[in-house]
C-alpha positions in Angstrom: 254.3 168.5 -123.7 256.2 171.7 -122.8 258.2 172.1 -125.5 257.9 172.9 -129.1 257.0 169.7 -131.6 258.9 170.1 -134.5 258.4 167.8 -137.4 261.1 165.2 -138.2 262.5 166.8 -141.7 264.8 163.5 -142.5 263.9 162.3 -145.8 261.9 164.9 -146.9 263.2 165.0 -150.0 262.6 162.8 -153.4 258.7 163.2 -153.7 258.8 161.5 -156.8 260.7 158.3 -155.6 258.0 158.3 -152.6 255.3 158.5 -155.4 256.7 155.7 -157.5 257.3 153.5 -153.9 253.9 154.5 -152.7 252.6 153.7 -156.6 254.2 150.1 -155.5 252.2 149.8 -152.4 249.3 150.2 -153.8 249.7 147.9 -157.0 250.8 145.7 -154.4 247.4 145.7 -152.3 245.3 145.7 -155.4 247.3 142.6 -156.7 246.8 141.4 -153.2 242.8 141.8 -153.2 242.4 140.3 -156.3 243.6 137.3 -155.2 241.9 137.8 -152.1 238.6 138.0 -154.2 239.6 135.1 -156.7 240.0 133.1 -153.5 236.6 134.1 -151.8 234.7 133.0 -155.5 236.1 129.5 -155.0 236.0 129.0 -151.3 234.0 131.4 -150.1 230.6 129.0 -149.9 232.5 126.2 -147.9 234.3 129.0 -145.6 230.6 130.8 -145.3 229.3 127.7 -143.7 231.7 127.2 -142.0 231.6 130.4 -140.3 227.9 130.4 -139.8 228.5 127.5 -136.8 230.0 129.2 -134.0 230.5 126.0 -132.0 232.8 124.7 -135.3 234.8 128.3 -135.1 235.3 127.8 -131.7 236.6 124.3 -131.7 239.3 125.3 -134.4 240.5 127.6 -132.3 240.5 125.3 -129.0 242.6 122.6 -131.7 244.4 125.1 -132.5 245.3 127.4 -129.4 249.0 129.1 -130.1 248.4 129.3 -133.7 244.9 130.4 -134.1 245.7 133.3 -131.5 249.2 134.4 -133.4 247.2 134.7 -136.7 244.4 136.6 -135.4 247.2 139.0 -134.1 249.2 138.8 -136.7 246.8 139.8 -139.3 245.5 142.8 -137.2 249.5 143.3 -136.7 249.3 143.9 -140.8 245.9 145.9 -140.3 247.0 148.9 -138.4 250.6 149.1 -140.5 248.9 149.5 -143.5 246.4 151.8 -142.3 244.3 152.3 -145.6 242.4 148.6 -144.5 239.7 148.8 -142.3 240.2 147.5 -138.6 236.8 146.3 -137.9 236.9 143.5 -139.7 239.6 141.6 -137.6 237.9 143.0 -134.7 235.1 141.6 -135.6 236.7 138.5 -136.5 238.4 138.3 -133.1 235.0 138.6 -130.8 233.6 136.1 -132.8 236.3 133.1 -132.4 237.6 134.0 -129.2 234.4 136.0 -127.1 234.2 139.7 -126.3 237.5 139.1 -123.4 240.0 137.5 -125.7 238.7 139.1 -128.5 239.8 142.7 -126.8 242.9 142.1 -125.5 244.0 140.0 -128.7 243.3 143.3 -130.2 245.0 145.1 -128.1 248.2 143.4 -128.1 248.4 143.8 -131.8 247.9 147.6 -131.5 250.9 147.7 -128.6 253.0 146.2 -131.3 252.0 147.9 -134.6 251.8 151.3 -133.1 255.6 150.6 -131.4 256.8 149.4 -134.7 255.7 152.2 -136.6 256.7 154.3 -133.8 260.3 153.6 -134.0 260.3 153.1 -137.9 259.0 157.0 -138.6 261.7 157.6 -136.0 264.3 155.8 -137.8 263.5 156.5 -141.6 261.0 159.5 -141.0 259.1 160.8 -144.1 260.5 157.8 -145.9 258.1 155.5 -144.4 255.1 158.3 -144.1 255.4 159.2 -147.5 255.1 155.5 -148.7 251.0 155.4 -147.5 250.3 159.6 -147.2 250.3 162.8 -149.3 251.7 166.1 -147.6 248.6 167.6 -147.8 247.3 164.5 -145.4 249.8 165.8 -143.0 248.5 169.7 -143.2 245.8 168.8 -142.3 246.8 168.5 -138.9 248.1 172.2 -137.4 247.7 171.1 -134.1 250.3 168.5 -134.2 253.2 171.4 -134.3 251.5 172.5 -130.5 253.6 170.4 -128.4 251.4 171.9 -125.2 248.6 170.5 -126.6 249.6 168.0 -128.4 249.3 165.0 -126.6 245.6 166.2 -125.1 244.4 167.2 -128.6 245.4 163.1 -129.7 243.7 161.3 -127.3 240.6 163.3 -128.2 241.0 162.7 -131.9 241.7 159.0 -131.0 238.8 158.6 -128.7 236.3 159.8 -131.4 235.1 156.5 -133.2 235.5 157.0 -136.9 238.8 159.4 -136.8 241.6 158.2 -138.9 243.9 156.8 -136.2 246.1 154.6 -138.0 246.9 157.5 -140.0 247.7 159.9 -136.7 249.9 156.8 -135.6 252.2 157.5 -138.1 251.9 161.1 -138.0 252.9 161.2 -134.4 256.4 159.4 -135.4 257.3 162.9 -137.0 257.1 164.9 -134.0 258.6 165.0 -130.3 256.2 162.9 -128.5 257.0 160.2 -126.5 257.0 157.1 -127.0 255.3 156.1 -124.1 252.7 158.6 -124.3 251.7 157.4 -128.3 251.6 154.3 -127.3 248.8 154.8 -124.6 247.5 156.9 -127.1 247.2 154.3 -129.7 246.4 152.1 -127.4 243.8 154.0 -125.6 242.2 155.3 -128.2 240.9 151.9 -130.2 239.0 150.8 -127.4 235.5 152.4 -127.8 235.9 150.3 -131.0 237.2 147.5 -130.5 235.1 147.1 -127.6 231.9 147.2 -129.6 233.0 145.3 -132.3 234.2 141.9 -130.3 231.0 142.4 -128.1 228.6 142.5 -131.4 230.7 139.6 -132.5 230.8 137.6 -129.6 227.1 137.8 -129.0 226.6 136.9 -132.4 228.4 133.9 -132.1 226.7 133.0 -128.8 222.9 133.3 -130.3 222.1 136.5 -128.7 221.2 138.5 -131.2 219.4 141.3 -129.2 222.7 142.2 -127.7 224.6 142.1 -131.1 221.9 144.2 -132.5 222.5 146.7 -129.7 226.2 146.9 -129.7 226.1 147.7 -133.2 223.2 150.1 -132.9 225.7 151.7 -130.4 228.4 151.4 -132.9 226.8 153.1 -135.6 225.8 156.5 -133.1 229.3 156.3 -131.6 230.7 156.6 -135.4 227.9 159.2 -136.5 228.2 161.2 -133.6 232.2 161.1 -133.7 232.2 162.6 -136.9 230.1 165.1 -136.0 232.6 166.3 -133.5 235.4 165.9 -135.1 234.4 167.9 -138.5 233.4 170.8 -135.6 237.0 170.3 -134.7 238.0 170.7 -138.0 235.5 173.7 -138.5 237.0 176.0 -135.6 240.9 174.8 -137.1 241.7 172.6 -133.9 242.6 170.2 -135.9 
């Protein structure tokens, strides 16, 4: 943290092949969605109901124990690279079939590996894989990420706030001198307000204890507001 962050200026070069390869990506999603969406309007009744019962959810995954636990991960795996798509879905998803416990550190595992992969890839190929999912402008944003002796600290703040684009900063922390070690707790550290919330309000769901589901994402919800509170302060006196 001593010593000046300087960003990785590999590849900074050929905006315009990043905006048609970024143009891809998207088309890509949206192609993606639809068919996600097509697929819900056919099956999404049968797969509703068979959602709704817990105890049928559950017993899938107990037929299914290696590869019910390698999609779930998988799929969150694909959540936090492409960090336009919400997490708290699969979080959600992952308290529900596999209680608050699993749930968590299911989630966790596949942010160890999503965060190390983009990690070493912005390493590797720099703004050539930052400039497929972000603008310039997205990076700007972010002064403080030049401060190597406050880097790190000013991070696990942003991270900790529910509601703070942390996929994003995963990627933006590739361009500078940090760590390894220290984004990864970072990364890893920082989604667990979150997910914690998330796979409890799922897992109680599942279990029929709605008061305590209601309450998680009561909790949730202030966590998110109150976050964003502090972080547009942040943003306010240019910390961030």
């Amino acid at each position: 943290m001593g010593e000046e962050a300087t960003l990785d200026i590999k590849g900074l070069s050929g905006e315009s092949t990043l905006r048609r390869k970024r143009a891809l990506v998207i088309a890509a999603g949206i192609v993606a969605l639809v068919g996600v969406l097509i697929a819900c309007w056919e099956y999404l009744p049968a797969v509703y109901a068979w959602l709704a019962d817990a105890d049928a959810v559950r017993a899938y995954v107990a037929e299914h124990p290696v590869l019910s636990r390698l999609a779930i991960v998988g799929v969150n795996i694909l959540q936090v690279l492409l960090a336009f798509l919400p997490g708290e879905p699969v979080e959600l998803a992952s308290g529900y079939a596999f209680g608050f416990v699993e749930g968590t550190i299911l989630c966790l595992i596949a942010s160890t590996v999503a965060s190390s992969v983009i990690y070493f890839a912005v390493r590797a190929w720099g703004w050539r894989v930052v400039g497929l999912f972000f603008d310039r402008s997205q990076l700007e944003r972010y002064g403080w990420i030049r401060d190597a002796r406050k880097l790190e600290l000013i991070m696990l703040i942003v991270f900790l706030i529910p509601g703070t684009p942390k996929d994003f900063l995963t990627y933006f922390a590739g361009l500078t001198r940090m760590r390894f070690a220290a984004v990864l707790a970072i990364a890893t550290a920082g989604r667990i307000p979150s997910i914690v919330t998330s796979t409890i309000a799922a897992s109680a769901f599942g279990d029929g204890n709605y008061v305590l589901a209601a309450v998680a994402v009561v909790v949730a919800g202030m966590l998110i507001v109150a976050g964003g509170i502090a972080y547009k302060r942040l943003e306010a006196r240019g910390r961030v």
